[in-house]
C-alpha positions, -999 to +999 in steps of 0.1 A: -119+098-048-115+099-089-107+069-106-074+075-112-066+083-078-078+049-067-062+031-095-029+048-083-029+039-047-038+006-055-006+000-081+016+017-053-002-007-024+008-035-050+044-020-049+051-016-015+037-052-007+065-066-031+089-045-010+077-052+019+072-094+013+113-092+005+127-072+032+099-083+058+069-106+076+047-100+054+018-095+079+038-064+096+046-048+064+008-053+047-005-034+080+020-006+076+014-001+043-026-002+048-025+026+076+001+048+050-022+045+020-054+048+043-036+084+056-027+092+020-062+082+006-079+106+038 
């Protein structure tokens, strides 16, 4: 992966997790978002 690519997923990881600590447990939404980055990274 480029640099760029990496730096990108990680501020859209950071994102989601904001998202996902408001609306949700926390622990579900962090392991959603790690297998939807994970697909998007592969």
């Amino acid at each position: 992966m480029k640099r760029w690519e990496i730096a990108l997923c990680f501020l859209v990881f950071l994102l989601m997790l904001s998202v996902a600590a408001e609306g949700r447990d926390l622990s579900t939404g962090t392991t959603v978002l790690l297998s939807d980055v994970g697909a998007d990274a592969l």
